[in-house]
DRENMARDREN-791438 format. One record per residue (C-alpha): residue in three letters; y, z negated, x negated. Coordinates in nm, 2 decimals, padded with zeros to 4 digits. Each point is the difference from the previous one (the first is absolute). Layout:
{type=ALA y=Y z=Z x=X}
...
! end
This chain:
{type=UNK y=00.00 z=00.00 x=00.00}
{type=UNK y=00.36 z=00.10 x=-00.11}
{type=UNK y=00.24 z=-00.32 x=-00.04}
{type=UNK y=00.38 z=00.03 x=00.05}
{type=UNK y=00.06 z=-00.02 x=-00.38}
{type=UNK y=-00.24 z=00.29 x=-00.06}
{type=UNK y=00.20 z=00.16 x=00.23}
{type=UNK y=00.34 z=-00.05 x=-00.14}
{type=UNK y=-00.13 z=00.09 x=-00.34}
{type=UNK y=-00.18 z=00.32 x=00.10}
{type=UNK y=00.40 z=00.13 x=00.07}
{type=UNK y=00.32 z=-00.14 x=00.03}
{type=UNK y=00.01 z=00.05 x=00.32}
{type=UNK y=00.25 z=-00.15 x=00.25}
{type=UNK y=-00.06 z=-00.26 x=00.28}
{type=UNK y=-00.07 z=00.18 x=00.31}
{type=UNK y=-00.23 z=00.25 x=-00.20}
{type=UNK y=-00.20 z=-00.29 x=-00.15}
{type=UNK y=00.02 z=-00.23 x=00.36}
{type=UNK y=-00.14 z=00.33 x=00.13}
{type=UNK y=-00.30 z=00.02 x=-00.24}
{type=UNK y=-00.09 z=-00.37 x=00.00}
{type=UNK y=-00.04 z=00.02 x=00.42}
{type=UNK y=-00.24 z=00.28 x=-00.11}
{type=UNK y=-00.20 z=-00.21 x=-00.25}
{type=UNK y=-00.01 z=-00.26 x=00.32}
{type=UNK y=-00.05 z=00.18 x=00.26}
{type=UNK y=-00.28 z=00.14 x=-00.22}
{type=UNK y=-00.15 z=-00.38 x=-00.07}
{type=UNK y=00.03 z=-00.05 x=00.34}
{type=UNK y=-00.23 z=00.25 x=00.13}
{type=UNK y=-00.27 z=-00.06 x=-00.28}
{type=UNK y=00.00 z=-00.40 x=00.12}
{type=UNK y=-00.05 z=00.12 x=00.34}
{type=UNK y=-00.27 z=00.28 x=-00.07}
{type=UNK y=-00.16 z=-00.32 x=-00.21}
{type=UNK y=00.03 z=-00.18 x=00.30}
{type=UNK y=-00.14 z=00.24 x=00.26}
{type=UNK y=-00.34 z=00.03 x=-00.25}
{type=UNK y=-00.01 z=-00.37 x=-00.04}
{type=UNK y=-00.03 z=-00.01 x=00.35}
{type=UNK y=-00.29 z=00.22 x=00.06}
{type=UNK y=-00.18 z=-00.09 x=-00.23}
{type=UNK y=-00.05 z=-00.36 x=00.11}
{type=UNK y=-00.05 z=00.13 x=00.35}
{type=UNK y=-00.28 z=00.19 x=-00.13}
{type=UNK y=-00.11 z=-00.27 x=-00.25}
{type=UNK y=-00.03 z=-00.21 x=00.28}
{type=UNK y=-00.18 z=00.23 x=00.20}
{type=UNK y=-00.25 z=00.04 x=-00.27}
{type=UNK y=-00.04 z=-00.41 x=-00.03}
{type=UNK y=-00.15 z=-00.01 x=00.36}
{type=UNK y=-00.27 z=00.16 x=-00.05}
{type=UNK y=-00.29 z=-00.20 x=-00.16}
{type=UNK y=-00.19 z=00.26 x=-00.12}
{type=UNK y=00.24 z=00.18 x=-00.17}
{type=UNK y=00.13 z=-00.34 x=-00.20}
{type=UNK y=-00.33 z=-00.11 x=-00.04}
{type=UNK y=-00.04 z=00.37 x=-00.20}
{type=UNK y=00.38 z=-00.02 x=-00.15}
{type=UNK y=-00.09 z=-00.38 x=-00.16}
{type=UNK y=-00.35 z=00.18 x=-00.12}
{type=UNK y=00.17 z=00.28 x=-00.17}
{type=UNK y=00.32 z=-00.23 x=-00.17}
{type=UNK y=-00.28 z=-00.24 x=-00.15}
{type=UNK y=-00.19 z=00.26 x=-00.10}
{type=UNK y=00.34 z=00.21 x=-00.20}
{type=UNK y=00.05 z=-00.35 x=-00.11}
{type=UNK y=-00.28 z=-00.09 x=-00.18}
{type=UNK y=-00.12 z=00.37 x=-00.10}
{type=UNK y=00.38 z=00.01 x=-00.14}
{type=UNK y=00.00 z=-00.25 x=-00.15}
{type=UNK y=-00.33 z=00.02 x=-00.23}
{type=UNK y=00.15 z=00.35 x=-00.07}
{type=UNK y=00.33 z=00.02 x=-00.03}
{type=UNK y=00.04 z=-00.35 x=-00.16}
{type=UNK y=-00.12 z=00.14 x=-00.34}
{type=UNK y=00.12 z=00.36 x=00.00}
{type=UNK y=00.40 z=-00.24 x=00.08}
{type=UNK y=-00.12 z=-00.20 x=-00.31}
{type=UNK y=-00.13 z=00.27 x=-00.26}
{type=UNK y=00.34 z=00.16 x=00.14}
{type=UNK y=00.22 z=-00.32 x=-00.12}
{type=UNK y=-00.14 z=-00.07 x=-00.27}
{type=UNK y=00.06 z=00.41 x=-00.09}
{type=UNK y=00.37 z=-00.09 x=00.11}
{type=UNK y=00.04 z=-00.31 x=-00.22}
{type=UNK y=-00.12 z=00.26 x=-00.35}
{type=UNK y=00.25 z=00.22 x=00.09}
{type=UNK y=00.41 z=-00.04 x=-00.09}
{type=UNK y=00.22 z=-00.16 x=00.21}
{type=UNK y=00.21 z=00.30 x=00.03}
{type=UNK y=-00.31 z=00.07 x=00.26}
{type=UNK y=00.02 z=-00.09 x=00.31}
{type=UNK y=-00.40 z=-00.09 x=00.09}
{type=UNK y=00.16 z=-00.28 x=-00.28}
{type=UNK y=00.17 z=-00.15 x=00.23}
{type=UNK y=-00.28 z=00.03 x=00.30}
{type=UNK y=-00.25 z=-00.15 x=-00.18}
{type=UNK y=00.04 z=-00.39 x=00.09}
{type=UNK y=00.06 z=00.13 x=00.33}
{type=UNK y=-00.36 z=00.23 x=-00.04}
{type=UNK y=-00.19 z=-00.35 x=-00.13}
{type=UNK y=00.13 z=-00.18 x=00.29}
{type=UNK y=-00.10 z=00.24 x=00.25}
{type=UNK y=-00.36 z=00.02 x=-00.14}
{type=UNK y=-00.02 z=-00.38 x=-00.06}
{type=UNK y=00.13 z=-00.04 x=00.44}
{type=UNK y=-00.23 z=00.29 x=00.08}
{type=UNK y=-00.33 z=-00.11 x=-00.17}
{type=UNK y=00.01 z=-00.35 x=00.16}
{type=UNK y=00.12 z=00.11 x=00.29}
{type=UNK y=-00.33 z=00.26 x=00.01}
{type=UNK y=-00.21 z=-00.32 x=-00.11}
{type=UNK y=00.11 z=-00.20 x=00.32}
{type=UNK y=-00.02 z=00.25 x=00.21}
{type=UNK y=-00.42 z=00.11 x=-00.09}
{type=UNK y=-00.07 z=-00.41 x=-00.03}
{type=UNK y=00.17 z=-00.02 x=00.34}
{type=UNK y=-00.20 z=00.31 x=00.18}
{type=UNK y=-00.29 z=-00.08 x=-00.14}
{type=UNK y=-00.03 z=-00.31 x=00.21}
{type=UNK y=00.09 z=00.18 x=00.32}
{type=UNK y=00.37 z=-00.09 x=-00.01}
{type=UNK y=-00.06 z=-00.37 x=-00.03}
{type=UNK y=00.20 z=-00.20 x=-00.19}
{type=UNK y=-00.11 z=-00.37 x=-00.18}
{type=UNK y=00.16 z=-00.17 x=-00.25}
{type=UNK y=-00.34 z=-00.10 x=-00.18}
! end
């Protein structure tokens, strides 16, 4: 998005010319956040639609433990060979900087995928034993 300065910078323009412009830039921001808003809308209609029927969330929870856990005992290594690659590599690089982020992510994911299988295993039952 274009701030007043930018504007004002861009040409030494005068003040109607850059009051003009700047109504532009909000009318602009104006119709994203309702277009945002309109989408946000129907989606949770049809998010909730989707939540009434048993079946289908039954099948939904299936399928997220299953990306889960199959994600995580694949993805968690090929993110840590990847930070580890990032953390040989110059600074000047910017999978550098990612790779903390990269170890994180694997370290989350992993356990996360661990939970989840020790938690389907048992049928969805949960003891603190």
């Amino acid at each position: 998005m274009v701030g007043p300065f930018v504007l004002l910078r861009e040409r030494r323009i005068g003040g109607q010319e850059w009051y003009a412009r700047l109504q532009e830039v909000a009318e602009g921001s104006r119709r994203s956040t309702e277009r945002l808003t309109h989408i946000t809308t129907l989606a949770t209609g049809a998010l909730l639609a989707l939540a009434g029927n048993a079946s289908l969330r039954h099948w939904l929870m299936e399928m997220a433990a299953n990306v889960a856990v199959v994600g995580g005992f694949v993805a968690a290594p090929v993110l840590t060979v990847t930070a580890w690659i990032g953390l040989v590599l110059p600074e000047s690089v910017p999978l550098h900087h990612v790779s903390t982020t990269l170890f994180v992510v694997a370290l989350v994911w992993v356990c996360t995928a661990v939970l989840i299988a020790h938690v389907h295993e048992r049928g969805g039952e949960y003891s603190a034993d």
